[in-house]
Each structure stands twice: as C-alpha cells, then as structure tokens.
C-alpha positions in Angstrom: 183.2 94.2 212.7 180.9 97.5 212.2 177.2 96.9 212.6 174.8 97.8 210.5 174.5 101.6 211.1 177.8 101.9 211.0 177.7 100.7 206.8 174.6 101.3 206.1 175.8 103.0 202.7 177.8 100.0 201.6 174.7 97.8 202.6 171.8 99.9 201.2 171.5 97.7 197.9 172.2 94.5 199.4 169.6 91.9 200.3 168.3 92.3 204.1 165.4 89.5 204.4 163.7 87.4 202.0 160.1 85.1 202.7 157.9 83.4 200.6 159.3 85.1 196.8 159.6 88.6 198.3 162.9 90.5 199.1 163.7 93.5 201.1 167.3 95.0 200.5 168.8 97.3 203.5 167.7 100.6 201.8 163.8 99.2 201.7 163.3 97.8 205.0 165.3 101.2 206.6 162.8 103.6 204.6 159.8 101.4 205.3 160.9 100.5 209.4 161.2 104.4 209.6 158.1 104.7 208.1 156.2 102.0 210.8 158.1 104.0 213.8 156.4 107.3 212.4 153.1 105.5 212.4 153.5 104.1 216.0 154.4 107.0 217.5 151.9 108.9 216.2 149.4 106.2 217.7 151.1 107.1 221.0 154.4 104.8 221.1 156.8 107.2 223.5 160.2 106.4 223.9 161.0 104.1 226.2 157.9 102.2 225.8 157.4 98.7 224.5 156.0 97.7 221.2 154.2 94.3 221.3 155.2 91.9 217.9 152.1 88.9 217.0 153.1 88.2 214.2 154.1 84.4 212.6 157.4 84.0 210.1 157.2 87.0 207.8 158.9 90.0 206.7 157.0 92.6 208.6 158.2 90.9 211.8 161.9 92.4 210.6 160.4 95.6 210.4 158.9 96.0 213.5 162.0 94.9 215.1 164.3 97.7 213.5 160.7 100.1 214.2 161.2 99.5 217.5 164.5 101.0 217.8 164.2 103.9 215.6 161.4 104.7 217.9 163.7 104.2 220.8 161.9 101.5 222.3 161.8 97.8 222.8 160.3 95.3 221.2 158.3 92.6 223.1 157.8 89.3 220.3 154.6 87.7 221.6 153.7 83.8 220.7 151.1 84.0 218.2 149.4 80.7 219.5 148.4 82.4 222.2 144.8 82.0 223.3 142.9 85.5 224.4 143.2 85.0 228.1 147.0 84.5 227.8 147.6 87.6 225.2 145.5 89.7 227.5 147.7 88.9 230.9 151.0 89.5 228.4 149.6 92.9 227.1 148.5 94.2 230.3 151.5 92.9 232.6 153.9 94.0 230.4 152.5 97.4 229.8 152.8 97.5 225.8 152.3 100.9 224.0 151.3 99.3 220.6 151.0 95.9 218.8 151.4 94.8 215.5 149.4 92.0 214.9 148.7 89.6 212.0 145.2 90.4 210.7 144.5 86.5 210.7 144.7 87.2 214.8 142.4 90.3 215.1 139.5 87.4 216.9 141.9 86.6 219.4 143.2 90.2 219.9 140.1 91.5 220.2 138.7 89.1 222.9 141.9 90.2 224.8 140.1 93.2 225.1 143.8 95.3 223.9 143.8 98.6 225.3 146.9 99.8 223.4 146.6 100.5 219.5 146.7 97.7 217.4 147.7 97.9 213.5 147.0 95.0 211.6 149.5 93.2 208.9 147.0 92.0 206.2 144.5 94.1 206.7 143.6 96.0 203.1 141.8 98.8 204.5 142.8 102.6 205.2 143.5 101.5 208.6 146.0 98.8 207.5 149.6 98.0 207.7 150.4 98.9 204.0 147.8 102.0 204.0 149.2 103.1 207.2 153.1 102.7 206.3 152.4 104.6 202.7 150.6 107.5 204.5 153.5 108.0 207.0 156.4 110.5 207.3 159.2 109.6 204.8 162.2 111.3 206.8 164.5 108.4 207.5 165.3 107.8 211.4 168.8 107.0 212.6 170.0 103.7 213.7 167.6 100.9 212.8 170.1 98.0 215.1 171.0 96.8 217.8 167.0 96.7 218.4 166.7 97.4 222.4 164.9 94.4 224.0 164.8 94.6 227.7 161.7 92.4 227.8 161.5 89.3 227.0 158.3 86.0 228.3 159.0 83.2 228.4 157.3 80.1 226.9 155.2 79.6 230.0 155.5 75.9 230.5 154.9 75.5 233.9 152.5 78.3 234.5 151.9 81.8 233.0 154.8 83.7 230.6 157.5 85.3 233.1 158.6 89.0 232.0 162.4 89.1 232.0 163.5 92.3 231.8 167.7 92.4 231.4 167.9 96.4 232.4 171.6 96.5 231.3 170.3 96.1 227.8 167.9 99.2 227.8 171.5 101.3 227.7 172.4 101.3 223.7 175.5 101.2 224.1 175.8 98.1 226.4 173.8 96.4 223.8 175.8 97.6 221.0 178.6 96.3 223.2 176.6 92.8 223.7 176.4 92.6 220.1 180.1 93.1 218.7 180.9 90.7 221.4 178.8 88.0 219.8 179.8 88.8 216.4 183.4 88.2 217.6 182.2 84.8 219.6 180.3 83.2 216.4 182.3 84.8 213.6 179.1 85.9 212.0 179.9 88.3 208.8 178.1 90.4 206.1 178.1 87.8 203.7 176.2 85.5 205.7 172.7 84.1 204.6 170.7 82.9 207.8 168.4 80.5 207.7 165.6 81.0 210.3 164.2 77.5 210.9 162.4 78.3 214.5 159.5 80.5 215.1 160.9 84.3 214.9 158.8 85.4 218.0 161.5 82.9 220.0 164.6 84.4 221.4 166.9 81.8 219.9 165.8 82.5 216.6 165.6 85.9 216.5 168.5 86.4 218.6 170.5 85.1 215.7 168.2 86.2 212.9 169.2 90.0 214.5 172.8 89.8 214.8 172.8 88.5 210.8 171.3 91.7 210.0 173.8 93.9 212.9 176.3 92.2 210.6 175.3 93.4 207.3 174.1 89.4 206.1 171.0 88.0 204.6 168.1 86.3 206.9 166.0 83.9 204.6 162.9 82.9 206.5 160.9 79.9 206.6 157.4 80.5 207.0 157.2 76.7 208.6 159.1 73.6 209.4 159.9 71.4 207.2 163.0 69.8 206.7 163.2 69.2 202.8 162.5 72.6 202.5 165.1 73.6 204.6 167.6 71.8 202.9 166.4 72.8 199.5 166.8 77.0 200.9 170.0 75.7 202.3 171.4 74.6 198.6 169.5 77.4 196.2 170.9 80.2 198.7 174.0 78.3 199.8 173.5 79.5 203.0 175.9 79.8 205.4 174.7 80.3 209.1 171.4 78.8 211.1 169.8 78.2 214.0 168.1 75.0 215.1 166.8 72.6 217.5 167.5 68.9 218.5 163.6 68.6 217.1 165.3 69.9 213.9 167.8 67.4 213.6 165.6 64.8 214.6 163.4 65.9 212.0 166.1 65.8 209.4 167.3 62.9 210.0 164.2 61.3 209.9 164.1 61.9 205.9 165.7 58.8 204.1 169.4 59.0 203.0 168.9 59.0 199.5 166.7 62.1 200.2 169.0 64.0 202.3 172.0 63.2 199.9 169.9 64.8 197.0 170.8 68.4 198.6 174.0 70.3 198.4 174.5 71.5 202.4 177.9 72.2 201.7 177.6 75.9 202.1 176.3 75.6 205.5 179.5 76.6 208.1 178.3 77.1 211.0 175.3 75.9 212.8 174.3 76.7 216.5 171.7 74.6 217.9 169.7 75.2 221.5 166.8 74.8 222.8 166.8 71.6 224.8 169.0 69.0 225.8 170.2 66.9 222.2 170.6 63.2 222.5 173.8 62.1 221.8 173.0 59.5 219.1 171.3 62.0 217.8 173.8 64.4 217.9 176.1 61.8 216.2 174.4 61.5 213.1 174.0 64.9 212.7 178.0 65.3 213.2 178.9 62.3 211.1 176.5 63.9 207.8 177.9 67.6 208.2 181.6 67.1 209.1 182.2 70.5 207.0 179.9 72.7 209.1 180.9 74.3 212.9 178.2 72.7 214.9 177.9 74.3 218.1 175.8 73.5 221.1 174.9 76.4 223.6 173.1 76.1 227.0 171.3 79.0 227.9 167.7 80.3 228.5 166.0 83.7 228.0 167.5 84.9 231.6 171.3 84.5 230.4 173.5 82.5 228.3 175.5 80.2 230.3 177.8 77.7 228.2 178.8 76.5 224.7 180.6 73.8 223.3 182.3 73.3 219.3 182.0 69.4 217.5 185.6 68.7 218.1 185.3 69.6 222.0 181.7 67.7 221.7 183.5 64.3 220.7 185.6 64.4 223.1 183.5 64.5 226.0 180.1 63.7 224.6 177.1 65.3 226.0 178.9 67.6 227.7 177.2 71.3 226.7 180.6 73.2 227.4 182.1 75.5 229.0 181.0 78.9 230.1 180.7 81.7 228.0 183.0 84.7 228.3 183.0 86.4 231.5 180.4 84.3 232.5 180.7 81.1 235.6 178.9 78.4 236.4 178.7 76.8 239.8 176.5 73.9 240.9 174.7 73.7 244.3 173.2 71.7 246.3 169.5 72.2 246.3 168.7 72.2 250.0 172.0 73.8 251.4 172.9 76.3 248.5 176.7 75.2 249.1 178.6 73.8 246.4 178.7 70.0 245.7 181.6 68.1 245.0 182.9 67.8 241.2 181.0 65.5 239.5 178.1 65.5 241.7 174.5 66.6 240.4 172.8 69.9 241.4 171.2 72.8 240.7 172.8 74.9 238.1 173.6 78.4 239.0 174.8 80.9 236.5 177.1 84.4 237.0 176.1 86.4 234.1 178.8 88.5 232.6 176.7 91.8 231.9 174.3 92.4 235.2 171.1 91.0 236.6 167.8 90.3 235.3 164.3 90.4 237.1 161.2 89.2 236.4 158.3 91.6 235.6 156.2 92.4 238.3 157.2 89.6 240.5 160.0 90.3 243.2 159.0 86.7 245.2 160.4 84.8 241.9 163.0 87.2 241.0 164.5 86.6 245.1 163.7 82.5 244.4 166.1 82.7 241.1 169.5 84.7 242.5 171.5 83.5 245.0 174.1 86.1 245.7 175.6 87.3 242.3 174.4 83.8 240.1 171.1 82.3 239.0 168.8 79.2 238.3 165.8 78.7 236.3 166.5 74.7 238.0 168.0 72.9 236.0 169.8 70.4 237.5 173.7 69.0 236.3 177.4 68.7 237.5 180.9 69.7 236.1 183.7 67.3 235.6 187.6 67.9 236.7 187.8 70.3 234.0 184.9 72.3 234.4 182.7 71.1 231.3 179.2 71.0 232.4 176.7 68.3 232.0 172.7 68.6 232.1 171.2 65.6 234.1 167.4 66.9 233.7 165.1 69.8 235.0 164.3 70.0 238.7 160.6 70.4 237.5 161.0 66.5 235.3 162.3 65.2 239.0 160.8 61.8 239.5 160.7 60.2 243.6 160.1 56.6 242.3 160.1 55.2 246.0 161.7 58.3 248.0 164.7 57.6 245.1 165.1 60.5 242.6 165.1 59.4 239.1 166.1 61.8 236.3 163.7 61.0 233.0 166.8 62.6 230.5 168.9 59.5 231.4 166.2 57.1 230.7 165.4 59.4 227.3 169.0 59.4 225.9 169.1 55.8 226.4 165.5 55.4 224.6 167.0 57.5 221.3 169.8 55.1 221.1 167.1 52.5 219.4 167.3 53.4 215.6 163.2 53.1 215.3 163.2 55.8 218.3 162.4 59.1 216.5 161.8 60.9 219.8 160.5 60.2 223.5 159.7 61.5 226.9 159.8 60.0 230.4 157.8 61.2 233.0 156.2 59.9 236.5 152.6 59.0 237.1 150.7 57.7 240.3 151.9 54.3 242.1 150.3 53.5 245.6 153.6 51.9 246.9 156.5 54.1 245.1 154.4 57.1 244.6 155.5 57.2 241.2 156.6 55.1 238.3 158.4 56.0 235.2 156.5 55.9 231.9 157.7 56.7 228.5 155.9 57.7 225.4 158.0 57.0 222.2 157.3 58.1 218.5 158.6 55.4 216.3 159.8 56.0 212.3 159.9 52.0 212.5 159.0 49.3 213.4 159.8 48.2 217.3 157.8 46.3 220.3 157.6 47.0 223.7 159.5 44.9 225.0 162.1 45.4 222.8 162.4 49.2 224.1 162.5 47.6 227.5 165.1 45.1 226.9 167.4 47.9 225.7 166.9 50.0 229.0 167.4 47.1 230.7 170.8 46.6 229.2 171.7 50.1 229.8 170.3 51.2 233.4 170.0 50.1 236.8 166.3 48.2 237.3 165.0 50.9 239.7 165.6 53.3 236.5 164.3 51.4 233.9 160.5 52.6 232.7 157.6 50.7 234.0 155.8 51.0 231.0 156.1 52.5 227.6 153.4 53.5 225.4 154.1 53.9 221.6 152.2 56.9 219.9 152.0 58.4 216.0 153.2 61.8 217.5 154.5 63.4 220.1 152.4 66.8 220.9 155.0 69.8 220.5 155.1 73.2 221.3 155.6 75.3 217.8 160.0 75.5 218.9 159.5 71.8 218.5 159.8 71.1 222.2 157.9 67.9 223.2 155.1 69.1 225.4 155.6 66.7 228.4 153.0 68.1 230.4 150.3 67.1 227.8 151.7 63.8 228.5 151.8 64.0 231.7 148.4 65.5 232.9 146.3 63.2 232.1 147.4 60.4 234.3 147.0 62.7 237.5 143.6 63.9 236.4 142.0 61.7 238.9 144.4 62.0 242.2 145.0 64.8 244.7 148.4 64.9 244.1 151.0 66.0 241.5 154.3 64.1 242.4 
C-alpha cells in the first residue's frame, strides 16, 4: 500500500489527527510540520541531528514527528515525567539539537540546565510555538513519513534510560522498507481511525500511531486514560485500529457490564496489545467480550520485535506470545553456558533480528552484555514448545532464590488474577534470614476478598515452596504512566534496612 508521500494529493483533505475538539487534515499538519522544520533549523537543527519531543498527548507531538523528517533528522520522544536530573542526562547523552517542550515543563527544562534551543508549545509570546510556526518559511518540504528514529530510551526501570540506536533505520529507504512491511503484517489501511490509548512519547504507541498516518488513516488521541472514555471515542468515531496494554484491559474490564454493554465497539477490528506479559484470565475476558475484533499479542521491546500471536492461535495454546516475526528467530539459552536448552526448558530469551543490530548509546560494555553472536537479550527469561511457540516465564531481573530455589513471581501472578476480586498484583522477594528471600504479593482488589482466601487459591494451584508467604492488600498499585505496575516501588522498601538486594 503507498505511504503517505506517495498520496499525499488524494489525502490532503482528509483527517490526519484529532485531540481534545481540534482537527488537523493531511494538508494542515504538512504546511504547518514544514513550517516547525523551517523554525528548527533556523535555531540550528542540521541534518542528521536529533530533535528531542517533551511533550504529553497532543497534536503538536504529530507535528514534530513529521518536522523531524522534513528536516532530515530523527526524532527522540522523551518521558515528560521526567524529573530535571534525568532530562538533563537524556539531553546531554543523547546529543539533541533542539526540543520541543510543553510550556507547562519549562521549570523542569530549565533546571536541566538545556543547552540546545528549546521552543515551547503553550507559550503565547513572540517566542512561542504558534508565534514561531506563523513567522516561518511557508515553502512546503518533501516527504513528511516514514519519520527517521534511530534513537530511541528506554523507560529506565532498573537504572538510567538506555539510548538504542537501530543504525539500519537512519537509511530512508530501509525504513520506508520497515514500514510497508508492517503495513502488510497488520493490514493497516487509509481508512483506519487509531485510537492512541498509551502515552505518545512510548514506542508502542507511537509506533502504531505513525504507521496510521504512513497509511493515509486517522489517529484520534486521548489526552489520558480512561476507559469509558475510550470506549465512548471508540463508538462516536467507530474506530477501527488501537493499541493497548494488559493495564488497559484490566482497566476495562474493571467497569461493570452494564457499563461496557452501553458502548458500540463493534467497529473496532483489530487490536494489538504489548507491553507486558497479559494474564490469561485476563486475556479471556477480553476475548470472550470482543469476539469481532483481531486481537493480537506481540512480544517485543524497544531493541527489536521478536514474536506475535492472533486470538485463534492464542486459544489454542494459551499464554503462549507466538511465534517469531518475519525473518526474525528466537532461540533460548542457558544463562550460564549460552548453549541452547532443551525444548520446553526455561532460559534466557535471545532474539535474531531480521533488519541488523542495535547498540546502546554511549555504552559498548552493555551493548557486548546484550549480543551473543548474531541474537539478543534484554533477559527475559522463557522456553519454546515442540512447535516453536514461545512462552514468557518472568524477567531475569523479577528472579526470586527463595532457599538457593529460583522462583519465578509471573507464575505466582497469573495464578493471583485468576481470583475474580483480583484487579491486578505483583510478586516480588524480600529479606528471610534462613531462605534469603520469601515471596510477597501486593494485590489491588475491585472486591471484596481475605487473605487467606488468596492464599488458599495459590495453594490449590502451586507447589508450597511457590506459594507467597504473605500478601498485602492495597487501594492501588503505583504505575508507571504505560500503566506498568512499578514493582520496584514495592519492592524497595523492604530492603531499605539490609545490605543486600537479593
């Protein structure tokens, strides 16, 4: 299917992106993206550079995205929860030749001390966004998609972002190539109207957000979560294609029936959802109250997309996440050998990426600890069954040695969910003098339940050693804004006081 620069004619009049009552159509956010890449480059943006994006859900996030091509460069999307320190160490080790920022943000920007120009979205003065785009050259440039994105950091979650710079992708036309390639995997087409649920500086969202608009389709953005909402932009715009993440689904489900059944969702054909592993109760329900949509799960991570799986496969092997992607192997190792475990045995995960290699930013030591040979792991651990569908047992880094034994929490966690009071949960290991660590859980409840009735259904389904020592029942979970659960708020506290981590 031809991209957006190849129909930009046909597409000029049609709606690109819509937030919060406004609308862009292709012609408007073309003029006024080659308008922002005039303005940047006369701050100093070269080609080749990267443009740094702080903005939250809104429509000039779009337009710096398609900016950042026109000017030939990439776009780096920055979390705008960022606190100074953190914004400071992502400006500076990335080498960004501009930001836009929202002007809500300029505190935080400016303890970061940013050396690279900064132009502010919401800021009314002569130096503003608006003032700045309306002053700027009006020649349209050429080709506002594929946007180039070599660089992408990661959430950060078990230390500072990690840069990961895909080098194949600086080359247009592998990109181009990467994206009719998706287009043909997901069947994405210009009458689409996305839904972007997830926080746009993400690469999930986005990711899919951008190939709507290579397609010619309509993105409708959500400013913030909340899943009336989304069902209500689901049935006014009968939208067609989304993103989400288990947290979305959990969130959904968590509105009563005769809520959910007061929406039409029958538009809605295909749904990918990533992000972390989804329960497969969970993943049921979701299944069972949208048996006219494609649901598909896909396993992948800002280094490389690995594996995907449709409902029908799903049911038939549940919680497997699929098989690999086109051109693209999995294998599974052992951890402390690197040779490859039997079928059905766990290991690490190591992925063969179809379109070359990755490297993190500025760090060779952790780029060399990722590859092994031609394949890679961010270690996350899993095994294959006789047919090569791959399952996720947990992440090395959630490992718990209860008693020189290693205990996976996501086992524990899946069986936790089953409970219909269980809205969500984690399972993590704190200090024991004899075992060195026992398993804890933390469960948010949209019900009533005990205790020990949470501990009676784990021992039904588990062996004792795996069963949680104790569970602690809380009003919410703390979550990152992709709606991850933040285990290691969880989990800190309880080794405050030792010497030790594990």
């Amino acid at each position: 299917m031809a991209g957006y620069s190849q129909n930009y004619a046909d597409l000029a009049g049609h709606p690109a992106v819509r937030h919060g009552g406004r609308e862009l159509i292709y012609g408007e956010l073309h003029r006024r993206a080659s308008r922002l890449a005039s303005v940047l480059e006369r701050d100093g943006l070269s080609p080749g550079g990267r443009l740094a994006i702080m903005l939250p859900n809104r429509v000039e996030f779009v337009e710096a995205l398609a900016a950042s091509a026109k000017a030939e460069c990439s776009a780096l999307s920055v979390n705008w929860h960022l606190a100074a320190p953190e914004l400071a160490y992502v400006l500076t080790d990335s080498g960004a030749g501009a930001l836009v920022a929202d002007d809500s943000l300029r505190d935080v920007v400016e303890a970061a001390g940013a050396t690279c120009p900064v132009l502010y979205v919401g800021d009314d003065s002569g130096a503003g966004y608006e003032a700045r785009l309306a002053g700027a050259d009006t020649d349209d440039l050429p080709t506002p998609w594929p946007c180039s994105w070599p660089v992408v950091y990661t959430s950060g979650t078990t230390g500072r972002p990690k840069g990961v710079v895909h080098g194949a992708l600086a080359d247009p036309e592998v990109l181009r190539a990467t994206q009719e390639a998706l287009v043909g995997l997901w069947g994405y087409r210009s009458d689409d109207v996305h839904v972007v649920a997830g926080p746009l500086y993400h690469a999930g969202p986005q990711g899919y957000a951008a190939l709507t608009l290579y397609t010619g389709g309509t993105v409708e953005i959500m400013g913030s979560w909340d899943a009336a909402a989304f069902l209500q932009l689901v049935e006014e715009r009968r939208a067609t294609t989304t993103f989400l993440t288990p947290a979305h689904f959990i969130r959904l489900l968590e509105l009563p029936t005769e809520e959910r059944s007061r929406y039409d969702v029958g538009s809605l054909r295909h749904v990918i959802h990533a992000g972390a592993p989804c329960p497969v109760g969970v993943k049921r329900r979701i299944l069972e109250w949208w048996p006219h949509t494609e649901v598909w799960e896909v396993y992948g991570m800002s280094e490389g997309g690995a594996t995907r799986v449709s409902a029908a496969e799903w049911l038939e092997r549940p919680g497997t996440v699929g098989l690999p992607w086109p051109g693209t192997e999995v294998r599974i190792l052992d951890p402390a050998t690197l040779v490859p475990v039997e079928t059905g045995t766990d290991g690490l995960i190591y992925v063969r990426p179809a379109r070359g290699r990755f490297h993190y930013h500025n760090d060779r030591n952790k780029t060399d600890n990722a590859w092994h040979g031609d394949a890679f792991t961010v270690g996350d651990v899993g095994h294959l069954d006789d047919d090569g569908w791959l399952y996720l047992t947990d992440r090395a880094a959630d490992l718990v040695i209860k008693g020189g034994v290693n205990v996976y929490p996501r086992t524990i966690e899946d069986v936790l969910h089953e409970h219909p009071a269980v809205v969500d949960c984690a399972v993590f290991g704190i200090p024991d003098e004899r075992d060195g660590e026992h398993l804890h859980a933390v469960v948010e409840l949209r019900a009533d339940a005990t205790v020990e009735e949470l501990l009676e259904l784990c021992r039904q389904r588990l062996d004792p050693w795996s069963c949680p020592s104790s569970i602690e029942i809380v009003e919410q979970l703390p979550r990152d804004p992709n709606g991850k659960v933040l285990k290691r708020h969880l989990r800190e506290p309880h080794w405050a006081d030792t010497d030790r981590r594990i």
